[in-house]
C-alpha positions as CSV (number, residue, x, y, z in Angstrom):
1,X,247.9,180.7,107.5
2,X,245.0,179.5,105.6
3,X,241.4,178.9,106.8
4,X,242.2,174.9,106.4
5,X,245.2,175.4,108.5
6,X,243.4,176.9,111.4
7,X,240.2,175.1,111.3
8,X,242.1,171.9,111.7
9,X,244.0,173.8,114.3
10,X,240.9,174.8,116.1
11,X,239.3,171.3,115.7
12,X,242.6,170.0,117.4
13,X,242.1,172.1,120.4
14,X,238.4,171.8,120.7
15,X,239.1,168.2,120.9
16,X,241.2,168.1,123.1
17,X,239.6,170.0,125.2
18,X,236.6,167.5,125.2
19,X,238.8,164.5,125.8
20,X,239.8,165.8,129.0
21,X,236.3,167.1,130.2
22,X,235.4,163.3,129.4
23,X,238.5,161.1,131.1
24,X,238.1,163.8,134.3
25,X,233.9,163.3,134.2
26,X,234.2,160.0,134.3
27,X,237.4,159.0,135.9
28,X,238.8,157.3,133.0
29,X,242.3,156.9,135.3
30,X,241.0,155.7,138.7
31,X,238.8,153.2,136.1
32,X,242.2,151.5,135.7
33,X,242.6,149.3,138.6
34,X,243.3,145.8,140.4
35,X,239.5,145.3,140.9
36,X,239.1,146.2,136.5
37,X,241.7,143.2,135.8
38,X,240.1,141.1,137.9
39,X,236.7,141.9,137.1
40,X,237.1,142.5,132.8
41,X,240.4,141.7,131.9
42,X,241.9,138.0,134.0
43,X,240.4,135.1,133.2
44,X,238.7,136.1,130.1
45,X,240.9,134.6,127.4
46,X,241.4,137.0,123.9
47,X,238.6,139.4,125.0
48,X,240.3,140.3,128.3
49,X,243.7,140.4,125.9
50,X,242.2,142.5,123.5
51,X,240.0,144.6,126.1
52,X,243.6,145.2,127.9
53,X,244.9,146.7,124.8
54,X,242.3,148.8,123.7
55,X,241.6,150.5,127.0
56,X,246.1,150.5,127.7
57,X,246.2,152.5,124.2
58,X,243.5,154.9,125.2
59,X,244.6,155.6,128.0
60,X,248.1,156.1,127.3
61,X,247.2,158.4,124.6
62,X,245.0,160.2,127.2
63,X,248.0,160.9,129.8
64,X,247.3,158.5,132.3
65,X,251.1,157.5,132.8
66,X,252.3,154.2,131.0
67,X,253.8,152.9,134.0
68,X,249.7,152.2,135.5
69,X,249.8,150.4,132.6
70,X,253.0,148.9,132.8
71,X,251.8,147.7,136.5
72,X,248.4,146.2,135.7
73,X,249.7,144.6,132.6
74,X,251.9,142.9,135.1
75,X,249.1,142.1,137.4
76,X,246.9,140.5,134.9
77,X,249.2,138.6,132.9
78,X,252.5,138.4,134.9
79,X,255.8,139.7,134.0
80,X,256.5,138.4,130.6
81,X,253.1,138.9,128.7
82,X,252.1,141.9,131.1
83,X,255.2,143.9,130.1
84,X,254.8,142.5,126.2
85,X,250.8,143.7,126.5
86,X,251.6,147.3,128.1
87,X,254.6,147.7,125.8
88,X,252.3,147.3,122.8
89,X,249.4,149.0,124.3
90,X,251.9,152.1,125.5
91,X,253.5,152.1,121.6
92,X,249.5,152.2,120.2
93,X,249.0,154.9,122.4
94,X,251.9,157.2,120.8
95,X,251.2,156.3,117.3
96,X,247.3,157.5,118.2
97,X,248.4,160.8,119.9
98,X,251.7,161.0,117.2
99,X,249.2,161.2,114.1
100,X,246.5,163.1,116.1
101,X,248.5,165.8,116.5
102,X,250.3,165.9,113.0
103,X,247.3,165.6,111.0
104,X,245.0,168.0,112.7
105,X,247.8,170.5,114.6
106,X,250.9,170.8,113.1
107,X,250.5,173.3,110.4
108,X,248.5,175.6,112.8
109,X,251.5,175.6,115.4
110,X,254.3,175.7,113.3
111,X,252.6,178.7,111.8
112,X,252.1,179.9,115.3
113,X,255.5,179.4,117.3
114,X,257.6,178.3,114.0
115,X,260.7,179.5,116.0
116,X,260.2,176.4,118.4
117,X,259.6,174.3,116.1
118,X,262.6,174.5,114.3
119,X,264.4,174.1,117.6
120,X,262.7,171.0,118.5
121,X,263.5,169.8,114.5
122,X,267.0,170.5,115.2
123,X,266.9,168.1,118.3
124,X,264.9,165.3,116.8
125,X,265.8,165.5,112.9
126,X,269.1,164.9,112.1
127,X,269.1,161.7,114.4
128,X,265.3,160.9,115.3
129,X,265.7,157.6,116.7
130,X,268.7,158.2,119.6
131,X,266.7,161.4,120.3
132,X,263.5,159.6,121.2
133,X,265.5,157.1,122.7
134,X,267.0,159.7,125.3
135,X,264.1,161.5,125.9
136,X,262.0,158.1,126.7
137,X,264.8,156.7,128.9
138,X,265.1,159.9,130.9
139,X,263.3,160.2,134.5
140,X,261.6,163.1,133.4
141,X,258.9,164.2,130.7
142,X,255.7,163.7,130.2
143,X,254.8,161.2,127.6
144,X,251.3,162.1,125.7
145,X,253.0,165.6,125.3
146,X,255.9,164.3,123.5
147,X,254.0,162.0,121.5
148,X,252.0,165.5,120.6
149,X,254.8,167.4,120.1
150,X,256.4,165.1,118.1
151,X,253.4,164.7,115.7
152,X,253.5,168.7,115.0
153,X,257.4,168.5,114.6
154,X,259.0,167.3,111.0
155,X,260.5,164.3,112.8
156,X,260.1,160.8,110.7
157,X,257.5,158.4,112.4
158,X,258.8,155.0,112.1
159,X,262.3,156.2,113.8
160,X,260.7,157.8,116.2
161,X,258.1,155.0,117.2
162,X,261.0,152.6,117.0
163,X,263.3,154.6,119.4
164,X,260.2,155.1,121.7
165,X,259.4,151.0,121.9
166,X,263.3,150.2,122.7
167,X,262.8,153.3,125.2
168,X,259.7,152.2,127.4
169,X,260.9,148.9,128.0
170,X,262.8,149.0,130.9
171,X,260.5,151.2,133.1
172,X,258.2,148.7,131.7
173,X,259.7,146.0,132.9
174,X,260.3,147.7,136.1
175,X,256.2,148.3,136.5
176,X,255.5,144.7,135.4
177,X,258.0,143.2,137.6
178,X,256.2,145.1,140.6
179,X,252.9,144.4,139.5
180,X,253.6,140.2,138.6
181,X,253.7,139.2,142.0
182,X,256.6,136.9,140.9
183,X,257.5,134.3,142.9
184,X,260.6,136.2,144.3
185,X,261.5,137.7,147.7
186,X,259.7,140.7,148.2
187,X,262.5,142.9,149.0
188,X,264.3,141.3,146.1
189,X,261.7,141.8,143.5
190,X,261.9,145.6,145.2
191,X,266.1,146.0,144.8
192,X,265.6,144.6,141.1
193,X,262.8,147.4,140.2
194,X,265.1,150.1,141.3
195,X,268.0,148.8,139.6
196,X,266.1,148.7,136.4
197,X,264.8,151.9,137.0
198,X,268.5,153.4,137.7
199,X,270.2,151.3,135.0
200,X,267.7,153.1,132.5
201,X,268.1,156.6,133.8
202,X,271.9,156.5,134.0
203,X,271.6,155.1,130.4
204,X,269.3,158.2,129.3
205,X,271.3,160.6,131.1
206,X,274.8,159.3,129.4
207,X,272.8,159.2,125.9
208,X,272.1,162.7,126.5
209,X,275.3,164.1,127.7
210,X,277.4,162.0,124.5
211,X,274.7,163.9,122.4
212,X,275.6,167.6,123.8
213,X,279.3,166.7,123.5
214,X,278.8,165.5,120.3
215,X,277.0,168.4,119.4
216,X,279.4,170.6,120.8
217,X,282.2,169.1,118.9
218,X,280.4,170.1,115.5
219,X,279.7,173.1,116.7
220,X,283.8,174.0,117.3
221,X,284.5,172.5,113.7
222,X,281.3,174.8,112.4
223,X,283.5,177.8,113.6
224,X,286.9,176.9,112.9
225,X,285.5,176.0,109.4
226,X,284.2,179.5,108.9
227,X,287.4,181.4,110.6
228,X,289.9,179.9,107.6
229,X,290.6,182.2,105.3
């Protein structure tokens, strides 16, 4: 490991570090709110579009959970433009946290826990774009520590960026849709949020599974391969 390695390593963590003492000193996430779009962001014409961005992108590369986003992009701009806003905002936020991480961590950790990261290459490499896809469409996972995680990994970019778009759209919509206030039923605009939000899982969850069978398969063939004389 050489002393570039680990002082971009080390400026990484110390960073890190001072983001979060900042966003939890001042509140970044409770910032984020009804009263904010109606006070900075409605009304306001580009500024309030562009203000929207900036702080969505921030703050999704900060952790605070896209579907906030998602919600007050909905709010703000109603379904169509608030999901299009908090989409782009959400994708700004993993290419900020994606290049963070691979041009100030990743030679430090894969120096440090190389046996991980080949694992995590093996999941991501050979087919980077239905990977993200899956892991963006499932219920579960945090999303700034993928985007992280991802930067430190070998895994392309532009794959990965482009299966992470195509996967925040639906909960996305979902968020939107609740926040829009659209012009629908309530408990209709509710049974239509869940059945996105289902839809999507189900989706994630079958990617996955065709994946592991898939995988599985390769791995018989591996072994039959090698037991011919």
């Amino acid at each position: 490991m050489t002393w570039r390695v680990l002082l971009k390593g080390l400026a990484m963590l110390a960073s890190l570090a001072l983001l979060g003492f900042l966003a939890s000193h001042f509140q970044f996430g409770e910032l984020l709110s009804q009263h904010w779009i109606d006070n900075e962001v409605r009304g306001k014409g580009w500024s309030g579009d562009l203000l929207f961005l900036a702080v969505g992108t921030l703050a999704t590369a900060l952790s605070v959970p896209r579907q906030v986003i998602a919600f007050l992009g909905g709010y703000g701009f109603g379904f169509v433009a608030g999901t299009a806003l908090a989409t782009l905002a959400t994708l700004l936020g993993c290419v900020l946290g994606f290049f963070y991480a691979r041009w100030l961590g990743r030679g430090l950790v894969q120096a440090r826990f190389p046996g991980r990261i080949r694992k995590l290459d093996a999941f991501l490499h050979q087919h980077p774009f239905s990977m993200t896809l899956v892991i963006r469409l499932l219920p579960v996972g945090h999303n700034a520590s993928t985007n992280l995680l991802a930067g430190v990994s070998s895994v392309r970019a532009l794959p990965f960026f482009a299966g992470s778009v195509l996967g925040y759209l639906p909960q996305n919509l979902v968020f939107a849709l609740a926040g829009s206030g659209v012009n629908l039923d309530p408990a209709l605009r509710l049974t239509l949020a869940v059945a996105l939000f289902v839809i999507s899982s189900l989706l994630g969850i079958g990617l996955y599974r065709r994946y592991r069978q898939n995988l599985a398969g390769m791995d018989a063939e591996n072994r039959q391969a090698r037991d011919q004389p």
